[in-house]
Structures are given as C-alpha cells and as structure tokens.
Rosetta silent file (secondary structure, phi, psi, omega in degrees, C-alpha in Angstrom):
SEQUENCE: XXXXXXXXXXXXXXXXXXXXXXXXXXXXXXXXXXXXXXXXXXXXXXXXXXXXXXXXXXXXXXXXXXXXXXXXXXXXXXXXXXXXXXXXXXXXXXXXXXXXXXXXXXXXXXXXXXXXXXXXXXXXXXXXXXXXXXXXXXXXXXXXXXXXXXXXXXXXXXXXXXXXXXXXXXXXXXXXXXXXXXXXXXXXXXXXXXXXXXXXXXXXXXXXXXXXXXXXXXXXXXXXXXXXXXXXXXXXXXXXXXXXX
SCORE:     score description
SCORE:     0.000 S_00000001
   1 L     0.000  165.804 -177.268   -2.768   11.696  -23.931 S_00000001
   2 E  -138.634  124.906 -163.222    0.546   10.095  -23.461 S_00000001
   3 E   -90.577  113.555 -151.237    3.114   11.669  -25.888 S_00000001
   4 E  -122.611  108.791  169.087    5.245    8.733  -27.328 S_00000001
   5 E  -113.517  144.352 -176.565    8.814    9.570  -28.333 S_00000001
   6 E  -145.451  123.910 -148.296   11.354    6.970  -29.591 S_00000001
   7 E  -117.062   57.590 -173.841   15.225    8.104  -29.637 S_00000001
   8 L   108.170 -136.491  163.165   17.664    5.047  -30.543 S_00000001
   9 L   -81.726  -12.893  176.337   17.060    2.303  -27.923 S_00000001
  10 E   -90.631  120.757  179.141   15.096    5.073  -25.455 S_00000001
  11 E  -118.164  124.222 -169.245   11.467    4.838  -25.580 S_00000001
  12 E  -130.982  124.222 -113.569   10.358    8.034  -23.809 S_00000001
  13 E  -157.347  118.406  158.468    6.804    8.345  -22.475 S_00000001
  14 E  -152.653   96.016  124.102    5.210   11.891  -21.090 S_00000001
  15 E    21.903  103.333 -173.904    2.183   12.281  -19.493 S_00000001
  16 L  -145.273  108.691  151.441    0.378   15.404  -21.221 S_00000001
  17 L  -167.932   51.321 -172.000   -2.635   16.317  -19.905 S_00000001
  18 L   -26.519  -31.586 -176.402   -1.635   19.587  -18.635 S_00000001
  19 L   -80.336  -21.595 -170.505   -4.890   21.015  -17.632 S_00000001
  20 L  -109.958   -4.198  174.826   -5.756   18.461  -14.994 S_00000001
  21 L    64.144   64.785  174.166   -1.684   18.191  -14.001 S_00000001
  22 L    71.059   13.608 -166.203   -1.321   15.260  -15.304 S_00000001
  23 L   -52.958  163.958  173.407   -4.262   13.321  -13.732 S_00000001
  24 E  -101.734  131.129  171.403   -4.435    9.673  -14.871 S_00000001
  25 L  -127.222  171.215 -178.928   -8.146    8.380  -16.022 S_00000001
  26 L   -21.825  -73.430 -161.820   -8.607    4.605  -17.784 S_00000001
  27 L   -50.551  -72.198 -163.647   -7.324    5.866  -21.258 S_00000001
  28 L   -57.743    3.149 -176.811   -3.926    6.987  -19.869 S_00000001
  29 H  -102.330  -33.560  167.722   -3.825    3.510  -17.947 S_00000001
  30 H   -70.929  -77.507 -169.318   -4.427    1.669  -21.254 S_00000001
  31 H   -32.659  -61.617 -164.396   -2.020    3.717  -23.356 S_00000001
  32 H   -65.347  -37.744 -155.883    0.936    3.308  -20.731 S_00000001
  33 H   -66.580  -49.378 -168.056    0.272   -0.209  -20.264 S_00000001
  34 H   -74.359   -4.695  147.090    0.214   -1.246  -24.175 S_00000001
  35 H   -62.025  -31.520  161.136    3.311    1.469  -24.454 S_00000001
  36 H   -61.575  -39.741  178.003    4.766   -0.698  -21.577 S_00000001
  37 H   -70.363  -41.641  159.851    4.235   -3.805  -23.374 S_00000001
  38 H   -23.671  -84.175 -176.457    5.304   -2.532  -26.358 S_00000001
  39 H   -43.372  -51.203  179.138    8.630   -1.762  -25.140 S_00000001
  40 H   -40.503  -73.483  167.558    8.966   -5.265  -23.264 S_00000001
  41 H   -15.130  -64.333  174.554    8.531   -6.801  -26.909 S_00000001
  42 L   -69.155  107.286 -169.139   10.515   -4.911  -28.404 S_00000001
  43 L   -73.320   -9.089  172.636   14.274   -5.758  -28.586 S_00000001
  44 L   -91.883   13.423  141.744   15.480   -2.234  -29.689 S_00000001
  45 L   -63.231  105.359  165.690   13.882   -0.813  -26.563 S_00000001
  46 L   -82.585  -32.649 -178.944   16.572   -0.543  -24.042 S_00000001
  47 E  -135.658  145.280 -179.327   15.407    1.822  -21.859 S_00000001
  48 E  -111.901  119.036  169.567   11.773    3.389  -20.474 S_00000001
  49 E  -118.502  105.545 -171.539   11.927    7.192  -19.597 S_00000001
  50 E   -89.059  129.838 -161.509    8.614    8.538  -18.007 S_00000001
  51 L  -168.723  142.880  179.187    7.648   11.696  -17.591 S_00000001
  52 L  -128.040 -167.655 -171.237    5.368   14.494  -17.538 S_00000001
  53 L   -96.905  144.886  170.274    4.217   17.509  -19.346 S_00000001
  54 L    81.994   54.373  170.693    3.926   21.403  -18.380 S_00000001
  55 L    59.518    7.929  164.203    6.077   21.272  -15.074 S_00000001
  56 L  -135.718 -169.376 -163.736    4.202   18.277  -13.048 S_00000001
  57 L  -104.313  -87.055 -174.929    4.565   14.351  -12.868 S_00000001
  58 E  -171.129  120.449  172.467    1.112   13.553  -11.862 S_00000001
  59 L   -82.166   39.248  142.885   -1.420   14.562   -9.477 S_00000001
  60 L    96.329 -149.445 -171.041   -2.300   10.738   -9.335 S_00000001
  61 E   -85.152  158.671  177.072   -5.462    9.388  -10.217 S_00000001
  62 L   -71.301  130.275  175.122   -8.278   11.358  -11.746 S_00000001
  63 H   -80.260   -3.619  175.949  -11.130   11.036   -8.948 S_00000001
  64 H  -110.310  -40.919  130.684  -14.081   11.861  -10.849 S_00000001
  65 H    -1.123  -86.108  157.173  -13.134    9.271  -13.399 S_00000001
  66 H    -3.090  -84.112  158.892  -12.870    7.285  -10.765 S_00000001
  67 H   -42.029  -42.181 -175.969  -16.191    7.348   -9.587 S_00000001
  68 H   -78.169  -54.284 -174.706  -17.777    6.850  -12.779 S_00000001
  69 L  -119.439  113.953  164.341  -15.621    3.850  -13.733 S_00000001
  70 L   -65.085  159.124  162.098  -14.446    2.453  -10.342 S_00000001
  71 L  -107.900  128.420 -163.020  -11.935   -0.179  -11.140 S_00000001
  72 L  -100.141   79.148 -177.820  -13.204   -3.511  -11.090 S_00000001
  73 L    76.801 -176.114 -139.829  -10.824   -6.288   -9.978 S_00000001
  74 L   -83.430   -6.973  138.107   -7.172   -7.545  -11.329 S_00000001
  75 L   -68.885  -36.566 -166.996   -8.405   -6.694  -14.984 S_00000001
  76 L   -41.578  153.964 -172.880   -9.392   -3.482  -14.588 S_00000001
  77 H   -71.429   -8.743 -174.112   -6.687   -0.965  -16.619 S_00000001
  78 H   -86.106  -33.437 -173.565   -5.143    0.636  -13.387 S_00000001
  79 H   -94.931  -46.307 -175.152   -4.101   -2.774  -11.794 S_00000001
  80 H   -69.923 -104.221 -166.135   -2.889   -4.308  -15.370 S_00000001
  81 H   -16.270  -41.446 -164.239   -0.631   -0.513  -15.934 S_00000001
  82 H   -62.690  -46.259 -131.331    0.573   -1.643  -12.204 S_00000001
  83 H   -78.784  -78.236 -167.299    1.004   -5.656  -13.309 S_00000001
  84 H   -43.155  -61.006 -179.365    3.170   -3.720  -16.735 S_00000001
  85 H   -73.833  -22.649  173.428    5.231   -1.664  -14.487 S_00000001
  86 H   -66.031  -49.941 -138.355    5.741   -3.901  -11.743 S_00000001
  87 L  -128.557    8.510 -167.769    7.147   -6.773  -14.175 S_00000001
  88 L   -64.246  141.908  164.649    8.825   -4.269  -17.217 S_00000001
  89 L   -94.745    1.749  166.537   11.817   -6.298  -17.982 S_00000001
  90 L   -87.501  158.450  168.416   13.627   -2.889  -19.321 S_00000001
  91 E   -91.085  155.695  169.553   14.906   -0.563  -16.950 S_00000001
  92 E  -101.711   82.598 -156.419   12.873    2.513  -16.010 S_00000001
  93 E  -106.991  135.956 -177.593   13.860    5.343  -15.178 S_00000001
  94 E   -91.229  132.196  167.880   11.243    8.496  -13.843 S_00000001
  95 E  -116.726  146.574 -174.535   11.668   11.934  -14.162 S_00000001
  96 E  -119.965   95.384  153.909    9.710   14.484  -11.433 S_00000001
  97 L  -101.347  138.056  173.700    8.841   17.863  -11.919 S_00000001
  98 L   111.021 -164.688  162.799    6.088   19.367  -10.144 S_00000001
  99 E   -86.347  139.905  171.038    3.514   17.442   -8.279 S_00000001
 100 E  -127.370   77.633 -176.030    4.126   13.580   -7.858 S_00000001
 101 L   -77.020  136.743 -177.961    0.750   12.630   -6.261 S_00000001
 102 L    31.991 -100.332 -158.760   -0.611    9.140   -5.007 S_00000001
 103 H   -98.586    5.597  156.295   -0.014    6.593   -7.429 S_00000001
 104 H   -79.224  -23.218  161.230    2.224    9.010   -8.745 S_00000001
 105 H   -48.489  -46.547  171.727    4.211    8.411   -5.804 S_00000001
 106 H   -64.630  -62.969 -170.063    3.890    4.621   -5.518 S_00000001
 107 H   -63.264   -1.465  166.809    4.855    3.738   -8.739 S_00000001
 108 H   -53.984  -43.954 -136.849    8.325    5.477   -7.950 S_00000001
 109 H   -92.186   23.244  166.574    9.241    2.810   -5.348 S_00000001
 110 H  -121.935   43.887  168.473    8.716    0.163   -8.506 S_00000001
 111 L  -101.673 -137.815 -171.029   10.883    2.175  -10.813 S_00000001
 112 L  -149.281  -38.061  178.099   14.918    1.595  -11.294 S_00000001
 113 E  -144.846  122.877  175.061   15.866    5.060  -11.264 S_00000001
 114 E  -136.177  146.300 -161.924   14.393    8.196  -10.444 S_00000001
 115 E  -139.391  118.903  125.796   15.443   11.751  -10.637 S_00000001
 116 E   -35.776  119.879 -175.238   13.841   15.047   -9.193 S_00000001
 117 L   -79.159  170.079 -151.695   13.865   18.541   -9.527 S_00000001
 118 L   -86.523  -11.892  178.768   14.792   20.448   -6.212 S_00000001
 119 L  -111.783   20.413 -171.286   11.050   22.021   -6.307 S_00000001
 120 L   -98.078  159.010  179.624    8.858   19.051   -6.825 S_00000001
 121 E  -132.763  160.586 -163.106    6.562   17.675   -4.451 S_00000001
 122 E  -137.945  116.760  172.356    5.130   14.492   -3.167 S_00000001
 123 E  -127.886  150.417  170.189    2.043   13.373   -1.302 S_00000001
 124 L  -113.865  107.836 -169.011    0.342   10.142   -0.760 S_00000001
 125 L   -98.483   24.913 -150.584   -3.270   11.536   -0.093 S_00000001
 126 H   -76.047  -60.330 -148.556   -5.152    8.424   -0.103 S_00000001
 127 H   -56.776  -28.430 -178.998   -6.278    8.240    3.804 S_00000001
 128 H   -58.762  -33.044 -159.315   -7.342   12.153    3.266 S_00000001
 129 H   -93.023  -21.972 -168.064   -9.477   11.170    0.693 S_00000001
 130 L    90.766   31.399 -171.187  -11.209    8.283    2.541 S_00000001
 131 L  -102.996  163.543  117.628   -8.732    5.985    0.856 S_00000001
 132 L   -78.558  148.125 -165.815   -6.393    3.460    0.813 S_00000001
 133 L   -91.436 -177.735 -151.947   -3.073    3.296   -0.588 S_00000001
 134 L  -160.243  148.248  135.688   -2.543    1.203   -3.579 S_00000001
 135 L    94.414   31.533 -160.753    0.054   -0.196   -6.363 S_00000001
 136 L    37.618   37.786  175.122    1.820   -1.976   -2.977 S_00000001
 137 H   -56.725  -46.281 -152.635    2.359    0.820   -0.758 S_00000001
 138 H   -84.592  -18.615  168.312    1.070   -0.875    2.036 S_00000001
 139 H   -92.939  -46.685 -163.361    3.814   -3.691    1.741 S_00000001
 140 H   -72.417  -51.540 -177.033    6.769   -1.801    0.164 S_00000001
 141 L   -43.998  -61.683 -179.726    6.926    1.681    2.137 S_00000001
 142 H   -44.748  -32.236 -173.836    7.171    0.149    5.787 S_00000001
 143 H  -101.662    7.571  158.361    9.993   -1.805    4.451 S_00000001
 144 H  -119.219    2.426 -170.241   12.059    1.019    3.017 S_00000001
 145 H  -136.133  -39.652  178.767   11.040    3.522    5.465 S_00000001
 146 L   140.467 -170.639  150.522   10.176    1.955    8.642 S_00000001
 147 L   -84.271  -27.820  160.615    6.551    1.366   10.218 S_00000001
 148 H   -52.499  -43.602 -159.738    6.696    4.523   11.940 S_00000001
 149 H   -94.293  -17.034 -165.571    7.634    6.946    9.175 S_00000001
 150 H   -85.680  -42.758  172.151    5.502    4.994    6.404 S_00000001
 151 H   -45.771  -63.739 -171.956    2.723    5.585    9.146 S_00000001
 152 H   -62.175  -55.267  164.121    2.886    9.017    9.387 S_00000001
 153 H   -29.220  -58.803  179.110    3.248    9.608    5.275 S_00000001
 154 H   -54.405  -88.158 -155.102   -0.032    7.227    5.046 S_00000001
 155 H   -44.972  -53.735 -166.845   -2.013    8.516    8.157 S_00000001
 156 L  -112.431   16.995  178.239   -1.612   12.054    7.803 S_00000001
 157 L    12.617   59.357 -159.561   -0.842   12.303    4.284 S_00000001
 158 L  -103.492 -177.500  163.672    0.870   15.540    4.124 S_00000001
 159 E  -140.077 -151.324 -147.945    3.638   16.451    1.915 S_00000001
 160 E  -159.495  153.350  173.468    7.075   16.413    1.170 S_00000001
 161 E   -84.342  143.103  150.981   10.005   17.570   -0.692 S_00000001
 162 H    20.476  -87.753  163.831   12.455   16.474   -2.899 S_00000001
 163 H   -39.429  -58.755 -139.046   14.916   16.268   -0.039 S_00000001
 164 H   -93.231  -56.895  158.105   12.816   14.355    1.717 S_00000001
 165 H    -5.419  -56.002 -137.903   11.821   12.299   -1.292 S_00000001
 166 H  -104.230  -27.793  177.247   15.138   11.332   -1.612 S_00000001
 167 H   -78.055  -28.218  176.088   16.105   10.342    2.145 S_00000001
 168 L  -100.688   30.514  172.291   13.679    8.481    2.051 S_00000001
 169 L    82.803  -19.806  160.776   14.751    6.048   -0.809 S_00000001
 170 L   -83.645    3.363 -168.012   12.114    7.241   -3.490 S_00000001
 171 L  -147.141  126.259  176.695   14.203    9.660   -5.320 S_00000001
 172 L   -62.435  -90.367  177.603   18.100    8.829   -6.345 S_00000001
 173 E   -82.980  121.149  160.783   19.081   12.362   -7.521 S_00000001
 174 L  -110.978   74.170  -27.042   17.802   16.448   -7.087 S_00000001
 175 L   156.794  127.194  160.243   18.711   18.536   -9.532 S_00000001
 176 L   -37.782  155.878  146.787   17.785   22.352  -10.214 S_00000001
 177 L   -48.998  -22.562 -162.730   14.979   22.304  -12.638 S_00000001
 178 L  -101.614   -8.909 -173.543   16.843   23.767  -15.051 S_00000001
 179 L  -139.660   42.541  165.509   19.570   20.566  -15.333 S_00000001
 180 L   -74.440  -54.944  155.009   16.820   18.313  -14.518 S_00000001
 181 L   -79.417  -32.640  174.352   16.679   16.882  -17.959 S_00000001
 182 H   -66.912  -14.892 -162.241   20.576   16.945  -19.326 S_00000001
 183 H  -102.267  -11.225 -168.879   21.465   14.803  -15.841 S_00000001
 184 H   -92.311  -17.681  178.696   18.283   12.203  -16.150 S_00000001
 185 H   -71.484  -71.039 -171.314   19.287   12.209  -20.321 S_00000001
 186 H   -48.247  -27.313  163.709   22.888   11.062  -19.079 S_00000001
 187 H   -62.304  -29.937 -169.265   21.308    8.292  -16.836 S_00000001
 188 H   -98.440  -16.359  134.901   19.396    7.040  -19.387 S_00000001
 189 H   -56.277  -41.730  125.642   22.220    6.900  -21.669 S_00000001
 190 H   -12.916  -71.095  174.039   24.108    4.986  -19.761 S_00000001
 191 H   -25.700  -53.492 -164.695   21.302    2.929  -19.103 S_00000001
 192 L  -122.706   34.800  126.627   21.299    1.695  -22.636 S_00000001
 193 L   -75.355   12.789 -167.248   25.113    1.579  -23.377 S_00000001
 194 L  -113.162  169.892 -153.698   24.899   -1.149  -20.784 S_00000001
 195 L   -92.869  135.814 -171.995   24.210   -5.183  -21.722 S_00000001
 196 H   -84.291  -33.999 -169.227   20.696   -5.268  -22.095 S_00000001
 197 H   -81.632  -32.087  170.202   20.238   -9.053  -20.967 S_00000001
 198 H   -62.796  -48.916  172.158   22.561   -8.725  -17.862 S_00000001
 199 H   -52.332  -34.855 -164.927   20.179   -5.672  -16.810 S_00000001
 200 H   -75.458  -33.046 -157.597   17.132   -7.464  -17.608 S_00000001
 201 H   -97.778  -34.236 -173.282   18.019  -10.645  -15.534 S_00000001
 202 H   -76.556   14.852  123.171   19.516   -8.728  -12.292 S_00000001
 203 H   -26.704  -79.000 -141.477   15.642   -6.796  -12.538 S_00000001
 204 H   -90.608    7.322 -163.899   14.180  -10.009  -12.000 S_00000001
 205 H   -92.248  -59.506  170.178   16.729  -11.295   -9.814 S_00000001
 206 H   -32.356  -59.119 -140.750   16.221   -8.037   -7.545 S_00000001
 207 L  -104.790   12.757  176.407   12.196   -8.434   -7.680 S_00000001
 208 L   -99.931    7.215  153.434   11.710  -11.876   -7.188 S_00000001
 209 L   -83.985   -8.173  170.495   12.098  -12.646   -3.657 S_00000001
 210 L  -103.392  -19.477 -162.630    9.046   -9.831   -2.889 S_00000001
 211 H   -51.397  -47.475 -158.957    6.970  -10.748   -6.406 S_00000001
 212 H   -93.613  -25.364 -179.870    4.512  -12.798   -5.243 S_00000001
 213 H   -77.932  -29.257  161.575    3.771  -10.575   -1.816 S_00000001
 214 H   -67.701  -66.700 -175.521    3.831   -7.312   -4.062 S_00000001
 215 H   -48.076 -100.104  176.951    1.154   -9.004   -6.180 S_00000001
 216 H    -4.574  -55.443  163.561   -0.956   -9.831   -3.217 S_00000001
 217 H   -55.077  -16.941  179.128   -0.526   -7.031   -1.837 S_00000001
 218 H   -88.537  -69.322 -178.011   -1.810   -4.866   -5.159 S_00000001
 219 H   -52.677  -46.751  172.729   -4.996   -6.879   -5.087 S_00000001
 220 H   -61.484  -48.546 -157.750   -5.734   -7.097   -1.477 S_00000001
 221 H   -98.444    9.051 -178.837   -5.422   -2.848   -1.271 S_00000001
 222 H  -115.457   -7.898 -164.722   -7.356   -2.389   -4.934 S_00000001
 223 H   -90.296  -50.334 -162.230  -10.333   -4.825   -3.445 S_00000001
 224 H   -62.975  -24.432 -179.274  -10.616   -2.432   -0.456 S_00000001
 225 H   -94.189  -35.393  155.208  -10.366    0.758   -2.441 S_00000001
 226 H  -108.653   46.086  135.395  -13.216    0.136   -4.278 S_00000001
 227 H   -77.410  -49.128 -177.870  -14.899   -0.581   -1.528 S_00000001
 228 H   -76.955   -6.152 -178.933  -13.877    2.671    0.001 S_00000001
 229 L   -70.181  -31.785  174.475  -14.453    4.639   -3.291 S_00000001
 230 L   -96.592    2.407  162.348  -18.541    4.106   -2.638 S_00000001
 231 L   -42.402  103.656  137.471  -18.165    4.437    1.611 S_00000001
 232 H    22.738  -99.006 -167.165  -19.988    7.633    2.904 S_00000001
 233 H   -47.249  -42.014  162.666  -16.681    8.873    3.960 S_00000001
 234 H   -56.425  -37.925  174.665  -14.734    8.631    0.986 S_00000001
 235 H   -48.002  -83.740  161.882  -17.834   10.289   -0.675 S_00000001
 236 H   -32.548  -70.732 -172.853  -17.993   13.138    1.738 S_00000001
 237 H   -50.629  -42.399 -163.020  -14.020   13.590    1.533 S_00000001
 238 H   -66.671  -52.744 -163.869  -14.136   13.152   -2.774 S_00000001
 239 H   -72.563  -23.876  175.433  -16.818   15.970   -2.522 S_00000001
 240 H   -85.777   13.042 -139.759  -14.902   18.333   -0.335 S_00000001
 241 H  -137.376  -75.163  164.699  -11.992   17.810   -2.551 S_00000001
 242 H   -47.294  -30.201 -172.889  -14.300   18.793   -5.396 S_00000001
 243 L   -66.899  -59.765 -165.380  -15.227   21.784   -3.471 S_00000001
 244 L   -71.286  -27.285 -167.002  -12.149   22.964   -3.264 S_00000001
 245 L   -73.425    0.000    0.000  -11.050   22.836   -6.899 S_00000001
C-alpha cells in the first residue's frame, strides 16, 4: 500500500509494504501515479516527499508480479508512474533508507532532491537478472557519470553506498539515520516556502532540452525488457533469484 499523508502544502507518500522491502507490483504503480497526479492538480500541493516504510526505499520491482503481468507497452502502469514522475510539475524530493534497488535507483536521477542515510544502499541489478535497465537509465546515467562508470554500475551490477551514491550525482545529502528525517523535513520546508510557479517553470525549463530523448529512451528500454522478461536467460536468472530468497 502506499501510505498517503498530507501536512500543509507537503503531500508525503511512503511506500509500505514492509514484508517484501518495499517491492513495487501494478497496484503500487497505479496508486503513486494517481497520488502523482493528484498532487499536479492540486494547487495546495507544493511539495512531493517519497519515501519508504520499515528502514528500506525499495527493492525495485516485484519480479514475480512481473512475470505474471509483464508490462505491456507505454500504457502499462509502470511506464505511466515513470511518464507522472518524469513530468511532476511540483518539486520532489526522495528520502533513502535501506535498500534503493533498480527502479528504485533510476527514478532518483528524475527526482529534484534526494537525501540518504549514511547506511543505505544502491544497486541497479537489471543485467544480473537477464535485464535491462529502464525509466531512462540507459540515456541519463552515461551523461552524469560517464560511459565508463555507468558501464560498470550496469554491466556488473554490484552495489554501492551512500558515499558513492552521492559522488556520483544521485544523492545530494548523507545523513546518520537517526537525523535523516529532521534534515530532509527542513528541505522540504523550504521547498514550499519558496514561489511555487517560479519552481514549477525552472522544472520544465531544466527538463526540456532532454524531454523528448528521455521519453524515447523509456520506451525503447521497456520494449526490450519485456522481451527479456520471457528470454531463457532472464528466466533462468529470475529463478535463481527465486532460489535464493
């Protein structure tokens, strides 16, 4: 379920589905998106604050989900949740405790602000899986990280800390766990003492010389992923995966 709090002008969003650590399956991809839309709509929404419950973020998508309902083209709810966060015209800011897995990882580099505790961790697991990355990884990373370093994150999909999180331009701030939440509550108070229409238009000002290559780029790497969700290999990898839990 996704736990819907609303504080003032802060619409605050957390990811509770503690037993699977946060996995995402359709239903939590509908809920954020029409909580995303919501917010757009809405002129006393100033701010988005995302988050999850029981010490993680998200271990990314659920994969046996997955399987059953693949997602089928630029409707499906996982690419429409990307379409809503990729375009929110509020700012967004993410908080990380925990594991921040796959598309929890991606959808950091379309957030506005994001702030980490000093013990959470972050993998992009897709190629391990028999994957692809998704949610414009495959455009955005090389061009905040290099082609070398986004290669190795991708290729060998291991993972990474905070610090590293943070050097590399997905994470602002790292913060004990314990002052994790009073320093991301003062960002997002800020946030929405600030002119909401001056925020809104330097958003779209920022994302609109990449918007249409970020779209493209979402579609082209979600056609290919469910292709690779029924390959043999991904199959074999999904099951060994399964194995494991």
């Amino acid at each position: 379920m996704i736990d819907v709090l609303r504080s003032g002008g802060v619409l605050r969003l957390t990811i509770n589905r503690v037993e699977k650590r946060n996995a995402l399956d359709l239903a939590h991809y509908q809920e954020l998106t029409n909580q995303l839309t919501l917010a757009d709509q809405g002129e006393q929404i100033r701010v988005v604050w995302l988050e999850g419950a029981g010490g993680n973020f998200t271990a990314g998508n659920d994969l046996g989900d997955f399987l059953k309902n693949p997602p089928t083209g630029a409707d499906s709810p996982v690419v429409r949740f990307m379409r809503a966060l990729m375009t929110l015209k509020k700012p967004l800011v993410v908080m990380i405790e925990g594991a921040a897995v796959g598309i929890g990882c991606s959808m950091l580099l379309h957030a506005d602000m994001v702030f980490a505790a000093d013990s959470a961790r972050f993998q992009m697991p897709f190629v391990n899986l028999g994957l692809v990355p998704e949610f414009g990884l495959t455009y955005l990373l090389p061009r905040m990280l290099g082609p070398l370093k986004a290669k190795e994150l991708l290729l060998l999909g291991g993972p990474f800390s905070a610090v590293e999180a943070q050097s590399f331009g997905l994470v602002n701030h790292v913060f004990p766990v314990d002052d994790l939440s009073v320093q991301t509550e003062k960002a997002v108070k800020a946030l929405e003492k600030q002119p909401a229409e001056a925020m809104q238009i330097t958003k779209q000002l920022l994302r609109l010389p990449q918007e249409e290559a970020i779209e493209q780029a979402i579609l082209a790497e979600m056609e290919v992923f469910e292709e690779r969700l029924r390959s043999p290999e991904a199959l074999n990898a999904l099951q060994g995966f399964f194995n494991q839990k």
